[in-house]
N, C-alpha and C positions, 0 to 999 in steps of 0.2 A: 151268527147273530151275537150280538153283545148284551149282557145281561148286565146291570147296573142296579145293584143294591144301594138300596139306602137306610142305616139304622140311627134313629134319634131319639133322642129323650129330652127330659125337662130338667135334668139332674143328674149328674156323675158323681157318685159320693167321696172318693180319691182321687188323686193324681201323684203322681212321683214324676217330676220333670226334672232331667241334668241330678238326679241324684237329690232332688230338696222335695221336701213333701210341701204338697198344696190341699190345702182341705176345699171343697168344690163343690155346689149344687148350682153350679152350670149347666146352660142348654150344651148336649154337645150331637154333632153328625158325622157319622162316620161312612163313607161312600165306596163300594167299591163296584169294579169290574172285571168280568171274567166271561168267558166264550164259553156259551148252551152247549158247545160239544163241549164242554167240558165237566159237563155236573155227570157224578159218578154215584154210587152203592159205597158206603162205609161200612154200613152193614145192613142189616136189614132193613132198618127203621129210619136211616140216616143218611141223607142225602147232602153232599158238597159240592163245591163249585170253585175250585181254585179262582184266586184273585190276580187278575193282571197288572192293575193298578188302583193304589188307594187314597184317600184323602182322608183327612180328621182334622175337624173344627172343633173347639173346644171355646166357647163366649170367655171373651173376657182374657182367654192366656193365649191362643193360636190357631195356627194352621201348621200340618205337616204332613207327615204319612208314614205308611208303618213298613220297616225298614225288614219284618222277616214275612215270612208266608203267613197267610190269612186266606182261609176257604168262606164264603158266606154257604150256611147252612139250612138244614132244614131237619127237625127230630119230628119224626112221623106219628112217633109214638105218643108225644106230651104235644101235640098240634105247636109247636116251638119253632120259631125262626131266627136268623142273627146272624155271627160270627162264631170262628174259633180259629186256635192256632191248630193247625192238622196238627203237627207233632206232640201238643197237651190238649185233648177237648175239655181238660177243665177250665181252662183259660178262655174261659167265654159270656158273652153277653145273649143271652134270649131272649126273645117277647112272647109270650104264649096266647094262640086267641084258635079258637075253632076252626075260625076261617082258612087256618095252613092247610088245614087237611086236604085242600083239593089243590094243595100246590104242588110243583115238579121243579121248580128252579129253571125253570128255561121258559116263562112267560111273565108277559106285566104281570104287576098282580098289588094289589095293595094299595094304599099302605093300610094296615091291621095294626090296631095298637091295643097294649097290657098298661091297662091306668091302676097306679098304683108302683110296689118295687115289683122289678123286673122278675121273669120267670128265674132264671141263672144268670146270675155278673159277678162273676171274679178271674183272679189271674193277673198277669204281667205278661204285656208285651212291649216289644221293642220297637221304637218309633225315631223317626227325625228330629224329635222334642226330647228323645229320653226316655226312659222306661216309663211304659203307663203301667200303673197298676190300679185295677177297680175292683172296689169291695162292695160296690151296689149302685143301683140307677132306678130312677125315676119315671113313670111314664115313657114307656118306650115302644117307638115303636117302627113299621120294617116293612119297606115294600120295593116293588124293583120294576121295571122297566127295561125291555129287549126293542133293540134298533137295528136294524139292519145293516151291516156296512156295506158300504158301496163295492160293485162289483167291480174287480181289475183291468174291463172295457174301460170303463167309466172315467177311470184314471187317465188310460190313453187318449180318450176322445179328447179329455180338458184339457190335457197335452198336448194334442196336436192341433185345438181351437185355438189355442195361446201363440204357440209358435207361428200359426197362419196370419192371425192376425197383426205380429209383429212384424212379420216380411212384409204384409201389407202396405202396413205402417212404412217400411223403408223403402218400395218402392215408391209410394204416392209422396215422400216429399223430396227426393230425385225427381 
């Protein structure tokens, strides 16, 4: 199953792109995906979910994605959800709402939003825009969605429906 976070806000209070600072209360989204087998124990209280692949929208300056590891998280403890970089969890963005507390990272769930600044946003990471760094956000807020992917029949059957019906094709106009 595919788990697809999505964290957004009303306002990112930094940016540092290409090395130039941008002062920002942009909306910005940041998306990620990673496989329900894959949300683990951090520690007790703290559940992750490595990211397979990411996106970040930022109004007004881009699109990219983020060029190091990025787990979307869950802190049990402060009902908190979002991001971090597994190697700094202090480089992270949280939303904090009650609601987490019956989350596990491996179902829909949400979106849950923290109106007002974010529960934790700070850090630097590294993206295809350049170092982000955030010192604060806005209204944020974090919810996700699991999809199924298709089974590996599934692939074959459309495979071999495609391939039949081009021979088809080459017999009926001989």
């Amino acid at each position: 199953m595919v788990l697809r976070a999505r964290l957004g806000g009303s306002s990112l209070q930094r940016l540092v792109a290409l090395d130039v600072l941008f002062s920002t209360n942009a909306p910005f989204t940041f998306v990620f995906n990673g496989d329900t087998t894959g949300v683990f124990h951090g520690s007790p209280t703290l559940l992750a979910n490595p990211a397979t692949l990411t996106t970040i929208s930022i109004t007004g300056f881009g699109s990219g994605h983020f060029t190091q590891a990025v787990d979307a998280g869950l802190d049990l403890a402060d009902n908190a959800a979002g991001f971090a970089n597994p190697l700094d969890p202090t480089n992270i963005i949280l939303a904090q709402n009650a609601g987490f507390a019956a989350w596990k990272l491996a179902t829909t769930f949400g979106p849950l939003e923290q109106v007002g600044s974010a529960f934790a946003a700070s850090g630097s990471s590294c993206t295809s825009l350049g170092t982000l760094v955030v010192t604060g956000a806005e209204n944020v807020s974090f919810g996700a969605v699991v999809t199924a992917l298709p089974e590996p029949a599934t692939f074959s059957l459309v495979a071999l429906s495609l391939l039949g019906a081009m021979t088809l094709g080459l017999v009926c106009k001989r």
